[in-house]
C-alpha positions in Angstrom: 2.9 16.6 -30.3 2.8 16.8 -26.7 -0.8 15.7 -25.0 -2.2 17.8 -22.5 -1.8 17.0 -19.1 -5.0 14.9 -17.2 -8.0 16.7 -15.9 -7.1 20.0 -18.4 -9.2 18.4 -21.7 -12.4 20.5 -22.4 -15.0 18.5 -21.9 -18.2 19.2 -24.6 -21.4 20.6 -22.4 -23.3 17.7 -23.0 -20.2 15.6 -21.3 -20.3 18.0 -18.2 -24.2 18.2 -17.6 -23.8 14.2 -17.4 -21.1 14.2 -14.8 -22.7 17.0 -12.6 -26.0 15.0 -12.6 -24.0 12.0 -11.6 -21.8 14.2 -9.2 -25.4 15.6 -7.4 -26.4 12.0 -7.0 -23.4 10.7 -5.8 -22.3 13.2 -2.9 -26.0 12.8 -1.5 -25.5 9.4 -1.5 -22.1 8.8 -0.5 -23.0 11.3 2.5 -25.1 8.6 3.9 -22.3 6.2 4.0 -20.0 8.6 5.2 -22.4 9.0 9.0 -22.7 5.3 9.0 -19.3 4.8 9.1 -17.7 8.3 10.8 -20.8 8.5 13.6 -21.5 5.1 14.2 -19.0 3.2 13.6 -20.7 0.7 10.9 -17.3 -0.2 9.1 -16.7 -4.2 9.5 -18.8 -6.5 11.0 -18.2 -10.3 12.2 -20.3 -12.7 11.1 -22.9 -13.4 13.3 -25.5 -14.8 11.5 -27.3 -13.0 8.3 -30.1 -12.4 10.6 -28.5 -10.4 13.2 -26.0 -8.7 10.9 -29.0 -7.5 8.8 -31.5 -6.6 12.2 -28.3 -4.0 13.1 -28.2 -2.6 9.5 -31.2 -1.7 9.7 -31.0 -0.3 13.3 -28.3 2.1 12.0 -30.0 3.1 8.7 -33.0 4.1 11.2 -30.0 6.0 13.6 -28.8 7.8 10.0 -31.8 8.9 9.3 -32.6 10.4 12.7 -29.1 11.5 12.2 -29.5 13.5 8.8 -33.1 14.9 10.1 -32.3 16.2 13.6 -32.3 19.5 12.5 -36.3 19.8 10.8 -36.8 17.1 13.7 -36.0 19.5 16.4 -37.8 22.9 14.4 -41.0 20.7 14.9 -40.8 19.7 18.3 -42.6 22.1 20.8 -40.1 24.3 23.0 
């Protein structure tokens, strides 16, 4: 008996509600990573000392978030 070919095996509903839950969770968050890296260029750092290394983490988390929230950002500000 021949076994079917990967990705074509029924999965039960209870099987699929789990890896759409997961799949929601996972795109929002792998979105995040995906400015940090493409927009500003956070792929590899050097070792300069946890302290700096950490003070421009954070400095691009802040930049991301800007980043993510320009658009309600700029609905709010006054024309």
């Amino acid at each position: 008996m021949k076994r079917p070919r990967w990705g074509r095996i029924k999965l039960p509903k209870a099987e699929r509600a789990k890896n759409r839950t997961k799949s929601r969770v996972r795109s929002k968050v792998e979105h995040v990573f995906a400015v940090m890296k493409l927009k500003f260029g956070f792929v590899k750092l050097r070792f300069r000392g946890l302290k700096k290394n950490a003070t421009q983490l954070f400095a691009v988390c802040a930049l991301v978030n800007l980043y993510l929230a320009r658009k309600k950002l700029l609905l709010l500000a006054p024309a």
